[in-house]
N, C-alpha and C positions, 0 to 999 in steps of 0.2 A: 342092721339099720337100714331105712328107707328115705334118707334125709335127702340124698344126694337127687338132683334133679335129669332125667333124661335130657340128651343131647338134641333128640327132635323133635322134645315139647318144648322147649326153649324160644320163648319169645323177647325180639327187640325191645329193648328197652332205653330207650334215651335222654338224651339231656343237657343241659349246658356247664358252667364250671370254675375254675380256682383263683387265686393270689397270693395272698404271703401271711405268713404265719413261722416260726422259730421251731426247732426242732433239735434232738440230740440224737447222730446218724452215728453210725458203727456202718461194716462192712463184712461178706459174707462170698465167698468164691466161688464158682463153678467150672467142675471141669470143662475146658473149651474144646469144642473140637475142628478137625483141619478140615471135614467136609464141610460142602458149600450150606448156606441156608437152603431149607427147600422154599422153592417157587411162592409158596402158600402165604412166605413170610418175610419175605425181601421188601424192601420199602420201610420196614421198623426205623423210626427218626427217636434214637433215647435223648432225652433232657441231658444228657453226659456222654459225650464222642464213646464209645468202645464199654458203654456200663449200663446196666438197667437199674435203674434207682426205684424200691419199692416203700411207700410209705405205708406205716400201720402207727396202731397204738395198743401199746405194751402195759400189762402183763394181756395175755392171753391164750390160758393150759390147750392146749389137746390144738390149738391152731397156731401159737406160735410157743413153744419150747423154752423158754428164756426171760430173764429180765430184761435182757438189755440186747439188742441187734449185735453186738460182739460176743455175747455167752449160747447163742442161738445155738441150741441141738439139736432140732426139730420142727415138725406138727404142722397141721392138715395145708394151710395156706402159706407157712413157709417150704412147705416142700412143690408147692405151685410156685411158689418162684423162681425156686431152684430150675422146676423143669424148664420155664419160661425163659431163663436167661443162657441154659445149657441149649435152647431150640435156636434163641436168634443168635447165639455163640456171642455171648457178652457175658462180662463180669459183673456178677450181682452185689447190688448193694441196699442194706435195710437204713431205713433212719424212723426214729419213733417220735411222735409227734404227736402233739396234743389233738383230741377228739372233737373239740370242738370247734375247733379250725378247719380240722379236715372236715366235715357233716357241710362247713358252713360254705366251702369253696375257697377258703382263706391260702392253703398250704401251698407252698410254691416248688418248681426247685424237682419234681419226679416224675416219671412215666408213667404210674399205678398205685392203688392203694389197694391191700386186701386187710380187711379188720373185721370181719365177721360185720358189714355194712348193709343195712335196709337199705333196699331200693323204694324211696320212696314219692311222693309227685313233687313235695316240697327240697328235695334234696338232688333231685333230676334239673331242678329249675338254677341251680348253680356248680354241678357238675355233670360230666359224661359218666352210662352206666354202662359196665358191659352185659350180655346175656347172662342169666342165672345161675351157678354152681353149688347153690346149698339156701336148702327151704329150713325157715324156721317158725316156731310160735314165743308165746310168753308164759315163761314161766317161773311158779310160786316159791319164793326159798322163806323155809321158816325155821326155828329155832326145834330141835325135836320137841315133840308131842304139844306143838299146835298145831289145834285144827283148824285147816280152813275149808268153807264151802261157798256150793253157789250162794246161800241166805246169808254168811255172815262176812263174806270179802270185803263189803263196801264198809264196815265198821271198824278193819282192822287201822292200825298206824303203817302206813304203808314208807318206802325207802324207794327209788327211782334215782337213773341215772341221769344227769340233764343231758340235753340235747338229744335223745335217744326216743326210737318209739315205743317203749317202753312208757318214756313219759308220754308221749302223746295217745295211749291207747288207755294206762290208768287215769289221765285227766278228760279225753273225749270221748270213752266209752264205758268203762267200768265207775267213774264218777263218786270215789270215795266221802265217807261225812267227813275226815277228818283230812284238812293240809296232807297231802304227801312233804315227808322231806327231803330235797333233790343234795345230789351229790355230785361232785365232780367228777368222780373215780371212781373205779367200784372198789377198789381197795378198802375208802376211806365206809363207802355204802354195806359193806362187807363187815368191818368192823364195829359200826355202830346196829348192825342187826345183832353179834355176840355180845356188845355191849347192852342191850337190851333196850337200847333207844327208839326202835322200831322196831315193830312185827312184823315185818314179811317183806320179804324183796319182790318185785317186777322184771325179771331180767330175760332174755331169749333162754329160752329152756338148755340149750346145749352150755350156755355158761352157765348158769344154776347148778347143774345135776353138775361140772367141772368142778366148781367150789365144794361142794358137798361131798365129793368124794374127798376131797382135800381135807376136809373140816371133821374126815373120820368118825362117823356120825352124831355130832353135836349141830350139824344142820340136812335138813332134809326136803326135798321137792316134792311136795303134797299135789302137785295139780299145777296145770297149764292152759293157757285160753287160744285156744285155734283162732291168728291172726291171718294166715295164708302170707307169711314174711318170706322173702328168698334176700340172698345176700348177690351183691353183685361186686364185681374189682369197678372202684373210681376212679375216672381220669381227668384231667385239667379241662377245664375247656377250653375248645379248639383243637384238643390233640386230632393229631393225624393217624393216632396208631390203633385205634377204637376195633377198626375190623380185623387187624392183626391181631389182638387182644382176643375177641370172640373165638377166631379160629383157633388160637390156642387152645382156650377150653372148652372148645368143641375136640379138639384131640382127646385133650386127656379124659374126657367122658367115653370117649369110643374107644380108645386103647387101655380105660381100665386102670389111669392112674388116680383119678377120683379115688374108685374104690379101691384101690390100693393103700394111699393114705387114709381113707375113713377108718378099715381094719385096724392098720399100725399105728395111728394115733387117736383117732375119735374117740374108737371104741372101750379102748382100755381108759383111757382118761374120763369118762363119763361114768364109766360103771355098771350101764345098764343103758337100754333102748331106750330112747326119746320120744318113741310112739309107745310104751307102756305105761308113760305117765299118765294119769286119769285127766279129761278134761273138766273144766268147768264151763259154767254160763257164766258170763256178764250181768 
């Protein structure tokens, strides 16, 4: 896979940030160690004396392992937290939280979010972003053996997640004839694709081809639309811990733990490379 972004093409990316929003938090350890923090990393202020509190929102295969922050086994972005709170020698902790609090700057109460999150200009203007760890695009999930192409996208019944650019790229770029139907969840967006309520999902290609494998082929990723997406960790605005964040993963880009977890969790959970999907036009 070539998803993962170099540590020194890596550009600043910023922005402002959060409030309050409810959540259902579980908890998640790492081994602590007696040596000192390095230098790189001293100054870390967690929202919780002695804990690093990470927000996401759940389910999500191949990046977070688990239903629920207590059942967590895994995958690509819970195991960046692991390293994260094993680096500043604090005790990790997950809490799952609804998505569109967190996009919106609402969620309160943590140090970081990783959830597989666009960085976006609209979404920079009410939180902090860190530098980039993982490039994505959009892409097509459909029901086996439909077609779709560049000439007949804008005619299908299209499914979208809300608050997502997903919807923002099928409603200001690709400009469907027909209403998208938005969903709150992908679960529920997921469901009404096998229900045959809609023809074809919009989703970042790495969840798509996730589901699909799951779905054992009764759904399949026909095509993806190169949006030039990267995902970045969120932080509240105002946090102070913004460049301690970067430097973090700017580590694990250069010591290889990136590609460590892409191997052990990505790859097997998708099935297949995310650049051998065919592109489409718009």
């Amino acid at each position: 896979m070539r998803r993962l972004i170099a540590a020194a093409t890596l550009i600043m990316l910023t922005c402002c940030a959060a409030a309050a929003c409810g959540s259902a938090a579980g908890t998640a350890t790492t081994t602590q160690s007696s040596a000192p923090v390095a230098p790189s990393l001293r100054g870390f202020r967690p929202a919780s004396p002695g804990v690093l509190t990470v927000a996401t929102n759940l389910p999500g295969p191949g990046f977070w392992d688990g239903n629920s922050p207590s059942t967590m086994t895994g995958g690509f972005e819970y195991g960046m937290a692991q390293y994260m709170a094993k680096a500043l020698h604090l005790k990790l902790k997950i809490i799952n939280v609804a998505w569109d609090g967190l996009v919106a700057g609402e969620v309160k109460g943590f140090d970081l979010a990783l959830s597989t999150i666009n960085i976006t200009p609209a979404r920079q203007k009410v939180a902090l972003f860190s530098i980039p760890y993982f490039a994505s695009n959009q892409g097509v999930l459909v029901l086996a053996g439909t077609r779709v192409t560049s000439a007949n996208a804008r005619t299908l019944r299209w499914g979208v997640e809300q608050s997502s650019t997903s919807y923002a790229y099928l409603t200001g770029t690709l400009k469907p004839l027909q209403q998208p139907r938005v969903y709150q969840d992908q679960p529920s967006m997921f469901a009404a694709l096998a229900a045959h309520q809609i023809s074809a999902v919009l989703l970042d290609t790495v969840e798509v081809l996730a589901e699909a494998k799951q779905a054992g082929g009764a759904l399949k990723v026909v095509g993806q639309y190169r949006t030039g997406g990267v995902y970045g960790a969120l932080l509240p605005k105002g946090s102070p811990n913004l460049g301690i964040v970067n430097t973090l993963i700017r580590q694990m880009e250069s010591n290889g733990t990136l590609t460590r977890l892409d191997k052990e969790y990505l790859v097997p959970e998708f099935g297949q490379d995310p650049d051998t999907i065919p592109y489409l036009k718009p």
